[in-house]
N, C-alpha and C positions, 0 to 999 in steps of 0.2 A: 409109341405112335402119337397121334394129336388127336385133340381134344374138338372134338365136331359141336354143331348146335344140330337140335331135332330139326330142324327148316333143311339144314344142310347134308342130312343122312338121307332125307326122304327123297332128294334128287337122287340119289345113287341110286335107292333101291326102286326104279319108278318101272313102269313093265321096256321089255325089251333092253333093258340097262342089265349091263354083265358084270357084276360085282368082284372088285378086287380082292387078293386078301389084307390089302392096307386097307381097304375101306370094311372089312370085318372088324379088322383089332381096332380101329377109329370107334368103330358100335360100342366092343367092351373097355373101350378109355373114355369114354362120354361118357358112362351112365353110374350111379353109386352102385357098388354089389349090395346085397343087404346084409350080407356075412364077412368081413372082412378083419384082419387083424393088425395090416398096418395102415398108417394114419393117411385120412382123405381132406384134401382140401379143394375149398369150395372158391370159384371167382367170381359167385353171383348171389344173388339176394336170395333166402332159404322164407317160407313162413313156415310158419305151424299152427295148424289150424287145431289141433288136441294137445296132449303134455307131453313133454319133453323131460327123460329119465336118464341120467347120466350115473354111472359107476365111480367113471374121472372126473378130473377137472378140464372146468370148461375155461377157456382163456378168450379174451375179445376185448374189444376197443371200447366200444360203448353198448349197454344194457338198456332196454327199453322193457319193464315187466309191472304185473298186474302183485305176483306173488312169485317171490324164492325162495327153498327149502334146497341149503346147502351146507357140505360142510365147510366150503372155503367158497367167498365169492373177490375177484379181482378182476379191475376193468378200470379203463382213463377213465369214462364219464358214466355214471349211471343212476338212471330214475328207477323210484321202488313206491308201488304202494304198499309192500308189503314185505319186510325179509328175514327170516329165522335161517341164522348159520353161526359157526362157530368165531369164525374170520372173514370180515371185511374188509377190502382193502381197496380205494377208486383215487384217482387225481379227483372228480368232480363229483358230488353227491346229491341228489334231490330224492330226499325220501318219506313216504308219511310215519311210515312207521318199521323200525330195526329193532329185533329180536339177538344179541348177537355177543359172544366172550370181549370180542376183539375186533375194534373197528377204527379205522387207520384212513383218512382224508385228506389231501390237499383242499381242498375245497368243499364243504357241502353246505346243503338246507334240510333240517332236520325237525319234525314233528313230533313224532315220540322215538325214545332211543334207549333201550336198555341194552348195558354193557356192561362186562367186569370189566375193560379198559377202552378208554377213548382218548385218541388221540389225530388231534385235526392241526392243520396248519390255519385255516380260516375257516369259521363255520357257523351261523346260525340255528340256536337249539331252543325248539318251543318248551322240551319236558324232553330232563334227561337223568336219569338212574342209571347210575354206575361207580362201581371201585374209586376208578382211579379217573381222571379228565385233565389231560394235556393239551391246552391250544394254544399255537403262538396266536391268532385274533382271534377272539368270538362272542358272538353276543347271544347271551341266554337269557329265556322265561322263567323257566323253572330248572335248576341244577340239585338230585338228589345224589350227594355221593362220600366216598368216605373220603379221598386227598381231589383236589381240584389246583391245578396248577396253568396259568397264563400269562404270555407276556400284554398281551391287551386283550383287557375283558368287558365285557357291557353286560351286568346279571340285572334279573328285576329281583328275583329269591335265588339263594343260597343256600342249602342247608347238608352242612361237611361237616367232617373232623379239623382238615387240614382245608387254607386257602391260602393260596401263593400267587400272586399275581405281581410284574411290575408296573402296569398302569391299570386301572379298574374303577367301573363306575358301578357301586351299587345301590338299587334301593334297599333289601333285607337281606343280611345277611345270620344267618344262626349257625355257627363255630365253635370248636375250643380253642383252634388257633388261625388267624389271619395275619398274614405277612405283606405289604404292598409296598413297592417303592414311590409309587405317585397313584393315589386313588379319592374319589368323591365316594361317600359312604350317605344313605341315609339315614338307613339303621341296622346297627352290632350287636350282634348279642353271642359273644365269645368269651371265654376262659381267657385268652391272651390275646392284645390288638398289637402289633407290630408294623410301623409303617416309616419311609423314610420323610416323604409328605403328602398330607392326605387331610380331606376337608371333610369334615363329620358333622350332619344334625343331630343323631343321639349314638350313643355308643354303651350299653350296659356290660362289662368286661371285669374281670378280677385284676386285671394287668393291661397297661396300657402303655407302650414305649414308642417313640416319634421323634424324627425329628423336626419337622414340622407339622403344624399340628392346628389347624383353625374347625372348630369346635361350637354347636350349638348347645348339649349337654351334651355330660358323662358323666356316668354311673360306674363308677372302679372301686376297688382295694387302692392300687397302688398306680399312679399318675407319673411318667417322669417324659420331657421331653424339653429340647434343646427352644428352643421355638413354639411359643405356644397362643393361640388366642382364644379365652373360654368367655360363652354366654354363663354356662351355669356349672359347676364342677362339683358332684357329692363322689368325695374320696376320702381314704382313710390318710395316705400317704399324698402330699404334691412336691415334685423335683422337678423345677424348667430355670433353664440357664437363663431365658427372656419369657416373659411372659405377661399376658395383657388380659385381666379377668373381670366380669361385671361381678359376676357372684361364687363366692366359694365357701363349701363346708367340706372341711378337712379336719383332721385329730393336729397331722403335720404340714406346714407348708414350707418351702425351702427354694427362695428365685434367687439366683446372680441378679436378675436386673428382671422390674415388671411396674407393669402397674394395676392396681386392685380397685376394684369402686366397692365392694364390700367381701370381708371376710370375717369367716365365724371357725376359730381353731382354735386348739387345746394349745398349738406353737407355734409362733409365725420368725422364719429367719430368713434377711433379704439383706444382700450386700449392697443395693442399687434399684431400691423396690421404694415405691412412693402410693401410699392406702390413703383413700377418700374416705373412706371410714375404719374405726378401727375392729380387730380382731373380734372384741366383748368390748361393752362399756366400760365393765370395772373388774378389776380383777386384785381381790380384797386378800391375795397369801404371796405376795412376792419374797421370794427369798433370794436377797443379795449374793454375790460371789464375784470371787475374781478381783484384783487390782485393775487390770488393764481391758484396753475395748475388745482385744480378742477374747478374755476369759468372763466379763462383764455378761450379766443377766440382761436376755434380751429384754426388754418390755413393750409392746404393740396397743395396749390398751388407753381408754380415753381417761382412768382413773385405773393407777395405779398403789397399792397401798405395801410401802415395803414393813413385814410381818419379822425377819428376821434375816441376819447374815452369820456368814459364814465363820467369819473371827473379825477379830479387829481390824486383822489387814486385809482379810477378803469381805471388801463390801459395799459392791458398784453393780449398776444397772448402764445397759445403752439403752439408748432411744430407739424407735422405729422410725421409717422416713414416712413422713404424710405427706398431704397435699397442703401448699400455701394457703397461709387463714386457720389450720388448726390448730387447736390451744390439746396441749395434754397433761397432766394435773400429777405429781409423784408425791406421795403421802409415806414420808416415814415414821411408821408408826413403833421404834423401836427405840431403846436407851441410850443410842451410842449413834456417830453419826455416820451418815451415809452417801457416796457421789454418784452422779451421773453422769454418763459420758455422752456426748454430740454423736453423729451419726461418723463414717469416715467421710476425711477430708472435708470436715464442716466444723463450726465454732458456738460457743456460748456468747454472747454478745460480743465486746474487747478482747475476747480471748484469743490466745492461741489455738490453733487449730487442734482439735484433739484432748483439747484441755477439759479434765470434768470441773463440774460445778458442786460442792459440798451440799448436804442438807443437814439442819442442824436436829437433834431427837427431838421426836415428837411435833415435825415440823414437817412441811410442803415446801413444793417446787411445780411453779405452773410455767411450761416453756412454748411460747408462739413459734410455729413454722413460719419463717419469711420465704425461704429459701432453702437449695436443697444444700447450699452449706452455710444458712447463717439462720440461726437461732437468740432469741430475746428470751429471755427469766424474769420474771419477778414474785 
């Protein structure tokens, strides 16, 4: 039968009015039974003025609530001040606060959020504890969890096991591992930094791999990146194919091509590297080796004293490249004589390119940088 309004029954039943039996069944199609077992649906606005106790689940478009105590909550849009459940799941979220295993967002604002997994397409998170954190955008306060994964992130604190992000801005982040393809960092403090380029004010890390890579400190073991630019670098290991340093303490340093304004290392090897100052001042135990510039002891210091070589036929040093204007001083301090080789693709004064220069025992070699391939002796 059809669905009547109370305004529209009360004409039927008015005095002297002789009731149909269509307009009986109209009574019992209008009104909810309170006992009923198959499903009712409503075309008008319900309130509730006490609680609302559900066995099932409840399905709807949009949630409007003070407190939810569910085991599954699902809705396009929904505001919460309060919700403890097992499963979340909305297009839009505005919440203060989620209790919840499993909470699944296209969109939310989120104030507190505890979850074993989150996972948002876009979302806004003041303080969030949880397992796991999947967001393609999101920008967080506070993120406590064990893996955190985003394609764009905005964190102020971090503190994971696992951080994967492709683009990310952090101020703190505390890790064993971060992974980023383009991220601003303020500060790292991870077991391993991984990133393809990313701009860092300090970084304390056991492993740090990049390919680009601009740098206010880092605090590593091991330093390698393709692209590099450091204010201050304390590493045990440095590897960057380019790289541009104010300051570095290293054991090893190893650039294709940089430039250094001071370093302090137990080894410095640069194919295409030019030091404002050198590694140490003096470095009083060189041990000669090699004929040729590939097998040739490197030497980087501002006094070098050669202590011994290898045999007769092995017993040559290269240069390091400096900056224009510096004088570097080689002291053979051994019986038998000793050369030194130019940098590549540079010369000893006249000479051929590549050609060493002899030192005779117990004799010096002081050689001015003019250029990065012309060198003066005397």
């Amino acid at each position: 039968m059809t669905v009547r309004t109370p305004a529209y029954l009360k004409t039927v039943f008015e005095n002297a009015d002789i009731p149909q039996q269509a307009d009986y069944e109209d009574v019992f199609d209008s009104f909810l039974p309170l006992s009923a077992t198959a499903k009712q649906t409503f075309s008008f606005p319900v309130e509730f003025t006490g609680d609302v106790t559900a066995s099932g689940d409840i399905y709807c478009k949009d949630i409007y609530a003070n407190k939810i105590n569910a085991q599954r909550v699902s809705a396009s849009g929904i505001s919460f001040n309060a919700v403890d459940a097992d499963t979340v799941s909305a297009s839009v979220v505005n919440a203060n606060r989620v209790n919840a295993n499993f909470v699944s967002a296209s969109g939310g604002i989120f104030n507190v959020l505890e979850a074993q997994k989150v996972s948002a397409s876009a979302g806004i998170f003041n303080t969030l504890d949880a397992q796991k954190v999947s967001a393609s955008s999101a920008f967080f306060n506070l993120v406590n969890a064990q893996q955190v994964s985003a394609s764009v992130a905005n964190f102020n604190l971090i503190n994971a096991s696992v951080v994967s992000a492709s683009i990310a801005t952090f101020d703190r982040v505390n890790a064993n591992f971060v992974s980023a393809s383009g991220g601003i960092f303020n500060v790292i403090e991870a077991q391993k930094v991984s990133a393809s380029a990313g701009f860092f004010n300090l970084i304390n890390a056991q492993q740090v791999s990049a390919s680009v890579i601009n740098t206010n400190q880092i605090n590593a073991q091991i330093v390698s990146a393709s692209t590099a630019n450091f204010n201050l670098l304390n590493a045990s290991v440095v590897s960057a194919s380019i790289a541009n340093h104010n300051r570095v303490n290293a054991n090893m340093v190893s650039a294709s091509g940089g430039e250094f304004n001071v370093i302090n290392a137990q080894y410095v090897s640069g194919s295409a590297a030019f030091f404002k100052y050198p590694s140490k001042s003096v470095d009083s135990s060189v041990a000669a080796t090699g004929t040729t510039t590939a097998a040739a002891k490197s030497v980087s210091e501002g006094l070098s004293v050669i202590r011994s070589i290898t045999s007769a036929s092995q017993n040559s040093v290269i240069i390091s490249r400096f900056r224009q204007g510096f004088e570097q001083v080689i002291v053979n301090a051994v019986s038998a004589s000793a050369f030194v080789f130019p940098t590549s693709a540079s010369k000893f004064n006249a000479l051929s390119n590549g050609v060493s220069k002899s030192i005779a025992p117990l004799a010096s070699l002081t050689i001015s940088h003019i250029t990065s391939a012309q060198y003066f002796t005397r």
